[in-house]
Structure formats: C-alpha cells, structure tokens
N, CA, C and O atoms as CSV, one atom per row, in Angstrom:
chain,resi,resn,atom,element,x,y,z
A,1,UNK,N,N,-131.755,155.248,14.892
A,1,UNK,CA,C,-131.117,154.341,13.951
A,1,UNK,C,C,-130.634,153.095,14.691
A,1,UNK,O,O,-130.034,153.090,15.766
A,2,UNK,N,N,-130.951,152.142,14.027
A,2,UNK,CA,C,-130.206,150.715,14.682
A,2,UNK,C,C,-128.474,150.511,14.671
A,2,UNK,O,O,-127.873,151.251,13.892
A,3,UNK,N,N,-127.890,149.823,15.260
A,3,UNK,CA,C,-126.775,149.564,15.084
A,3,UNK,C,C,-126.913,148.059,15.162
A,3,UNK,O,O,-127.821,147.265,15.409
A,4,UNK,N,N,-125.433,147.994,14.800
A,4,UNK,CA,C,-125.739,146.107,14.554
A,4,UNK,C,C,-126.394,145.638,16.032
A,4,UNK,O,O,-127.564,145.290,16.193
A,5,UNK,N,N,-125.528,145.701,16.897
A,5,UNK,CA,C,-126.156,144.790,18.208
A,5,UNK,C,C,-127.507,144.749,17.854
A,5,UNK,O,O,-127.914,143.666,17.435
A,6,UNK,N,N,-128.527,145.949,17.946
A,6,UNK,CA,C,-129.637,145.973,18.028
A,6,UNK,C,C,-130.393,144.957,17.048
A,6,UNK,O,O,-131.496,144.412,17.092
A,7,UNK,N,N,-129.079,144.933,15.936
A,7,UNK,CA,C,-129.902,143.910,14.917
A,7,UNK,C,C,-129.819,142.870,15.272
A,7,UNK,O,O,-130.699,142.025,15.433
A,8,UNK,N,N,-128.400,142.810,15.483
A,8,UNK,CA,C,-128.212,141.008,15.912
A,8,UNK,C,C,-129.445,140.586,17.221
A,8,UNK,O,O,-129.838,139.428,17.371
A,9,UNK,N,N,-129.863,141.591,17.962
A,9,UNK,CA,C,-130.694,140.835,19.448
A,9,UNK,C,C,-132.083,141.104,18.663
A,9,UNK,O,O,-132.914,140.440,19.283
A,10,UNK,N,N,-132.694,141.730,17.648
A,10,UNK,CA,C,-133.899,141.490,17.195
A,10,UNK,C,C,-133.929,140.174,16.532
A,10,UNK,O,O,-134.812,139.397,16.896
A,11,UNK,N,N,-132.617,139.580,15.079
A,11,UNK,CA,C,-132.774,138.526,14.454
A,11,UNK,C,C,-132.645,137.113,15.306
A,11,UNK,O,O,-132.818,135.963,14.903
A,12,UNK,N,N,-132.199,137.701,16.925
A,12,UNK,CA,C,-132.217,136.204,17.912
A,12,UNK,C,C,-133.181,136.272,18.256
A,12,UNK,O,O,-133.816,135.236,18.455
A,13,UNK,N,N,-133.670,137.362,18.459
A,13,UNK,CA,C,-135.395,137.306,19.441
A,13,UNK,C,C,-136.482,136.487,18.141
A,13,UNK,O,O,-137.166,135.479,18.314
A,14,UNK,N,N,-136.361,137.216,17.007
A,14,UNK,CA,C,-137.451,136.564,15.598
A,14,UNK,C,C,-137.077,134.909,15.317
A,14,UNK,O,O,-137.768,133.938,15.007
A,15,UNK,N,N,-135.595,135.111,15.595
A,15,UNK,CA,C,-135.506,133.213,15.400
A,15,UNK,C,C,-135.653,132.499,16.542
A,15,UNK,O,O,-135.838,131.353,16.132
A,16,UNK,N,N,-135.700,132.468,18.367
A,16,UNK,CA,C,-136.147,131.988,19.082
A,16,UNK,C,C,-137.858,132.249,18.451
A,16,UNK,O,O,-138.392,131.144,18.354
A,17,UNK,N,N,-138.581,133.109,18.121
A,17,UNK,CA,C,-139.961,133.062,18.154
A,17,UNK,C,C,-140.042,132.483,16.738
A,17,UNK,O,O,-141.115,132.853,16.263
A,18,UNK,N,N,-139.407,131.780,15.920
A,18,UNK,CA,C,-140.238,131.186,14.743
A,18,UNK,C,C,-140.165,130.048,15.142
A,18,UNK,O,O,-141.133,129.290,15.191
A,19,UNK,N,N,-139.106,129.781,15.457
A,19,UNK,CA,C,-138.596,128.007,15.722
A,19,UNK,C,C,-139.106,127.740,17.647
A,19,UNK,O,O,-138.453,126.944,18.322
A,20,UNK,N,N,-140.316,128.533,18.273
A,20,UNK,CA,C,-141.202,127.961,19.019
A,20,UNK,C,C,-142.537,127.830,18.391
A,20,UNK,O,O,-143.320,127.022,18.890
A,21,UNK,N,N,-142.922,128.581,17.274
A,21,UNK,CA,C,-143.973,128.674,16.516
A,21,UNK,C,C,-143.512,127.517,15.607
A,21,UNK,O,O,-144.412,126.690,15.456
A,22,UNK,N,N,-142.678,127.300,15.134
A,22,UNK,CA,C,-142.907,125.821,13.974
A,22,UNK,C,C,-142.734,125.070,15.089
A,22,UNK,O,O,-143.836,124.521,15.055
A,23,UNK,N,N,-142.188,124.597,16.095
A,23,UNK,CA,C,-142.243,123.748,17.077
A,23,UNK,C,C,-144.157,123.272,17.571
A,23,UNK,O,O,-144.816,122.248,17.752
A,24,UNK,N,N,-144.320,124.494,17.598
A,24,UNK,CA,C,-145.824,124.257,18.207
A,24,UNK,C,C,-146.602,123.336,17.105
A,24,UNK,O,O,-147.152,122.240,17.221
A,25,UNK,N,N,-146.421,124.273,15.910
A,25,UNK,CA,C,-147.337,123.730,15.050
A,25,UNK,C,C,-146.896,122.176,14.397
A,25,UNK,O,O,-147.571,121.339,13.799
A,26,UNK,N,N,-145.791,122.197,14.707
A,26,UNK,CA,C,-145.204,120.520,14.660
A,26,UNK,C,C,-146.124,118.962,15.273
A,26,UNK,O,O,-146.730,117.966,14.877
A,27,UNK,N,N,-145.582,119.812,16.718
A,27,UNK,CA,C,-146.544,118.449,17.989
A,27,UNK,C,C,-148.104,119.301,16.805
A,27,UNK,O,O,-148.477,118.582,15.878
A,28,UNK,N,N,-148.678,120.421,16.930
A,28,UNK,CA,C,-150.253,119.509,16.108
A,28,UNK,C,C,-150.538,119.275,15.212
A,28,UNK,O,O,-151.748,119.146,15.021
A,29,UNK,N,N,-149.518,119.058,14.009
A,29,UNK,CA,C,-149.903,118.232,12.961
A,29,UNK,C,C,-149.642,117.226,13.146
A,29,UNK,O,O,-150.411,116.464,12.561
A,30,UNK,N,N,-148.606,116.549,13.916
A,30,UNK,CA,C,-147.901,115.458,13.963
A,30,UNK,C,C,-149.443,114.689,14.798
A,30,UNK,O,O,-150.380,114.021,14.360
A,31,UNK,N,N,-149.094,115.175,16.088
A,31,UNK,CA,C,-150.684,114.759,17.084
A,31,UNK,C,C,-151.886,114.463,15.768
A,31,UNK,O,O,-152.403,113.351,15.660
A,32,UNK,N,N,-152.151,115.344,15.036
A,32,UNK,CA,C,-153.285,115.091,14.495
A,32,UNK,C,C,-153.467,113.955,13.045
A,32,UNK,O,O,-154.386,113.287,12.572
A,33,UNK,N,N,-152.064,114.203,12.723
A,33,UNK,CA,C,-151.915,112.963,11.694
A,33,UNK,C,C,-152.144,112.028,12.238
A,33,UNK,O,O,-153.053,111.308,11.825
A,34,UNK,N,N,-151.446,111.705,13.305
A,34,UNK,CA,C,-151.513,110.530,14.286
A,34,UNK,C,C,-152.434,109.217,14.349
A,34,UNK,O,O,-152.390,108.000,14.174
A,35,UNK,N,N,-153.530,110.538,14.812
A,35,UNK,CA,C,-154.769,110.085,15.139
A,35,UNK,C,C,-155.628,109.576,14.455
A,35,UNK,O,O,-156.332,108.707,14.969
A,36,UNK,N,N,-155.891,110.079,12.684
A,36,UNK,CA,C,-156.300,109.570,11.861
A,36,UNK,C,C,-156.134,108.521,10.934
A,36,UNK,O,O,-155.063,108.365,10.349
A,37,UNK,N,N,-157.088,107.806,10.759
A,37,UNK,CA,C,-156.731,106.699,10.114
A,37,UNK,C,C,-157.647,106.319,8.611
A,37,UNK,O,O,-158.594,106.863,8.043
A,38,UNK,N,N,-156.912,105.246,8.371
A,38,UNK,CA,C,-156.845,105.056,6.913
A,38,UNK,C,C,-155.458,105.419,6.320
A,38,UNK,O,O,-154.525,105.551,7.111
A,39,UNK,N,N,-155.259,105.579,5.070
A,39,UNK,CA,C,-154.319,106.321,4.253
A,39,UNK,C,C,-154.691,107.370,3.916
A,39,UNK,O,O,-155.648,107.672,3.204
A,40,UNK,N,N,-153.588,108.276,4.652
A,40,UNK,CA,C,-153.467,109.768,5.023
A,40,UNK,C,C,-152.219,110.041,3.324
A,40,UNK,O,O,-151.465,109.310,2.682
A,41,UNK,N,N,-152.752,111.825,3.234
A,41,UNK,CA,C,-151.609,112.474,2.351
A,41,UNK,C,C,-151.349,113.728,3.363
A,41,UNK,O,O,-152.308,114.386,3.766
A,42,UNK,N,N,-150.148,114.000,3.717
A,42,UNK,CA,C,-150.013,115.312,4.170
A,42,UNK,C,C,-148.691,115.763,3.596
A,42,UNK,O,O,-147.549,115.306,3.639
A,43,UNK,N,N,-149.337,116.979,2.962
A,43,UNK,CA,C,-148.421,118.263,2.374
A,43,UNK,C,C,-148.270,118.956,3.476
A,43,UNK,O,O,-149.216,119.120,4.246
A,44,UNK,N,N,-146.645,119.631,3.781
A,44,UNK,CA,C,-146.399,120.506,4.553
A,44,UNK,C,C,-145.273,121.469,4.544
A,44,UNK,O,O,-144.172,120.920,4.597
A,45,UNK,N,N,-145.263,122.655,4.496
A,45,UNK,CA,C,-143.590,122.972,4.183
A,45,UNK,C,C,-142.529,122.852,4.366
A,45,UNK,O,O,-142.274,122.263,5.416
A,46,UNK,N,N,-141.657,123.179,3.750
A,46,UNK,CA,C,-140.530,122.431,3.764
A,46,UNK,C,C,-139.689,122.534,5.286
A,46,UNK,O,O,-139.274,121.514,5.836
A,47,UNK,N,N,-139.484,124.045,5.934
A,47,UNK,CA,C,-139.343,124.035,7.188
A,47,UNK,C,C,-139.768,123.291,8.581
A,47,UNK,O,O,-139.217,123.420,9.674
A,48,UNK,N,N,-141.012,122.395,8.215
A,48,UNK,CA,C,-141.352,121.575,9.173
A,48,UNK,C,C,-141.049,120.343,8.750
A,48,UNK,O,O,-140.829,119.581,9.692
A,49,UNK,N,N,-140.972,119.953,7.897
A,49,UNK,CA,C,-140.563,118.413,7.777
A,49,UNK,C,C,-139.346,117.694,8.786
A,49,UNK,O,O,-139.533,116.536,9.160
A,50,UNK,N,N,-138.409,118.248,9.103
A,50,UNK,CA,C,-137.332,117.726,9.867
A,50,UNK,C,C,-137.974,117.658,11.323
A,50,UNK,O,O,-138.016,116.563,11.883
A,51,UNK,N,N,-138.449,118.736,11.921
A,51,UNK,CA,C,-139.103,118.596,12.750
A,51,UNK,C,C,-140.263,117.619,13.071
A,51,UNK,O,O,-140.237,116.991,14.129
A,52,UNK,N,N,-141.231,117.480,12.230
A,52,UNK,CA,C,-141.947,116.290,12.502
A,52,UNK,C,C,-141.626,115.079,12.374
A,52,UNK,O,O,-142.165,114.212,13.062
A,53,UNK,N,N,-140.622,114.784,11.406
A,53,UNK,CA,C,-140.470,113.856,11.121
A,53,UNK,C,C,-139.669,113.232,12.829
A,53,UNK,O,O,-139.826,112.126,13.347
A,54,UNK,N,N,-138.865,114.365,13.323
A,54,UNK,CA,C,-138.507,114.147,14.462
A,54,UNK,C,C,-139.284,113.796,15.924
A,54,UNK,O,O,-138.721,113.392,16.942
A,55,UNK,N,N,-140.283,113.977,15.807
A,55,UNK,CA,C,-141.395,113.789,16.333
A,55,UNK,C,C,-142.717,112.741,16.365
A,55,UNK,O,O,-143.593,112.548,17.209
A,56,UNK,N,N,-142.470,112.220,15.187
A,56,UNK,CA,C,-143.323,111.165,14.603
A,56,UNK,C,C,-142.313,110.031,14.990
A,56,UNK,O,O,-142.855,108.932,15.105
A,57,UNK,N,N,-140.924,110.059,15.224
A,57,UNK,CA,C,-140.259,109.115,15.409
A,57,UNK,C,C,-140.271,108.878,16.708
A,57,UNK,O,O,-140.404,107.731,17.135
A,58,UNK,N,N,-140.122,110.031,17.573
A,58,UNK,CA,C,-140.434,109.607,18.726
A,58,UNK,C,C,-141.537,109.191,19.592
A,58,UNK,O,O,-141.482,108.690,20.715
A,59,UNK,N,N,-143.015,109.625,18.538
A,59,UNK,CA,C,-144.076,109.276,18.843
A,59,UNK,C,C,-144.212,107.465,18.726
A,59,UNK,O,O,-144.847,106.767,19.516
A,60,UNK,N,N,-143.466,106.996,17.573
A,60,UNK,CA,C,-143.420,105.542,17.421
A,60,UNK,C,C,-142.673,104.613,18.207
A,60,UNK,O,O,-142.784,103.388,18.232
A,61,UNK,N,N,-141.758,105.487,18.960
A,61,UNK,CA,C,-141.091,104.568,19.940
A,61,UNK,C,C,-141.974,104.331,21.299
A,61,UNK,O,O,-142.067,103.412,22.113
A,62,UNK,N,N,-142.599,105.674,21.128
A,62,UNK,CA,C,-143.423,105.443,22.460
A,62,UNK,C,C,-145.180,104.267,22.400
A,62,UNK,O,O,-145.887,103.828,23.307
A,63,UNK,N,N,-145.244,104.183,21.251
A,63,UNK,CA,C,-146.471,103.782,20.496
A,63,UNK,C,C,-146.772,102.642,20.926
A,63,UNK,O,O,-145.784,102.161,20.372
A,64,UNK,N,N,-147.299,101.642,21.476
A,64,UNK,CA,C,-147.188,100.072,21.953
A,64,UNK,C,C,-148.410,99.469,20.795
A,64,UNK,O,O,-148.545,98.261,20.605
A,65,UNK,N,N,-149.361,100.656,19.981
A,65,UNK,CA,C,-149.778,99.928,18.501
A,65,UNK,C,C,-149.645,99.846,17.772
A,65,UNK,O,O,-148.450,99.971,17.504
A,66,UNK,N,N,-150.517,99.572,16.626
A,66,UNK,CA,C,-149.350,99.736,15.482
A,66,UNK,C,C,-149.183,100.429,15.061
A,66,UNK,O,O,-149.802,101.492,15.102
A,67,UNK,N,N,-147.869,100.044,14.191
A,67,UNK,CA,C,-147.232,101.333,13.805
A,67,UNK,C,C,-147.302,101.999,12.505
A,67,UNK,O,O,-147.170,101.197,11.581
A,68,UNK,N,N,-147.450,103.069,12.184
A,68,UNK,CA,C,-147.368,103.769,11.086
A,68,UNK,C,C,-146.133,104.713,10.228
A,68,UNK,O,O,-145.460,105.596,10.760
A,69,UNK,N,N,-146.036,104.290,8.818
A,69,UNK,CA,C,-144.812,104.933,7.981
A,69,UNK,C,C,-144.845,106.460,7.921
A,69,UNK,O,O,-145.927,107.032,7.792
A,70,UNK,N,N,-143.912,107.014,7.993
A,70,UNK,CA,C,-143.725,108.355,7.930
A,70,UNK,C,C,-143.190,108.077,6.542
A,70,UNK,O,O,-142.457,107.088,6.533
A,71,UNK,N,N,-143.366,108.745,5.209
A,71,UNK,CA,C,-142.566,108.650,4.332
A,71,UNK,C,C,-141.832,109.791,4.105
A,71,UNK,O,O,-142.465,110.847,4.104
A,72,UNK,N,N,-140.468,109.832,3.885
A,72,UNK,CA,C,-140.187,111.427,3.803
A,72,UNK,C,C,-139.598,110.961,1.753
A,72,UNK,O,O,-138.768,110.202,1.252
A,73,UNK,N,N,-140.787,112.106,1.135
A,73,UNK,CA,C,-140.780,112.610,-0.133
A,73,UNK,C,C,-139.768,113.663,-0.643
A,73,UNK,O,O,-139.830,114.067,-1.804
C-alpha cells in the first residue's frame, strides 16, 4: 500500500517528467513554426501555449531577420 510520501515523490517524479516532455515538444514546434513561411495557422493545446509563446519570444530577440507575430488567441 502507498502512503502519502510515496505519493507525493511519484506526483514530483510525473510532474518533473511532463513539464520536460512539454518543454521538448515546445523548442519543436516553436523551431518548426519558425522555419516556415508564408501565413502559418497553428493549433496547439492549451498547456503549451505559455511555453512557446516563451520561446518564440526569445527566438525573436535573437532573430537579426525579420520578424514574425506570435498571436496569442
């Protein structure tokens, strides 16, 4: 039978491993939006939006072309 500790160090271990897994998948949508051009639509869930959006911002500071709108919907 579990006792709490055991719970509490499984629900830290599952939330360090989601939030490196939406992290990952962040940098490659973000990377891959990036790259494409024209006028882009990207749907994504709601858990990643803060994150990319965090990421797309810092991708534009680093950017020396031009630049592209992130719109947050």
């Amino acid at each position: 039978m579990l006792n709490n500790s055991s719970i509490q160090q499984y629900n830290c271990f599952f939330l360090r491993q989601m939030k490196a897994i939406l992290h990952d998948r962040n940098e490659y949508m973000v990377k891959n939006l990036r790259e494409m051009r024209g006028s882009i639509v990207g749907v994504v869930g709601a858990l990643h939006v803060e994150g990319m959006h965090k990421l797309w911002r810092a991708a534009e500071l680093e950017c020396s072309g031009r630049e592209r709108f992130l719109p947050m919907i």
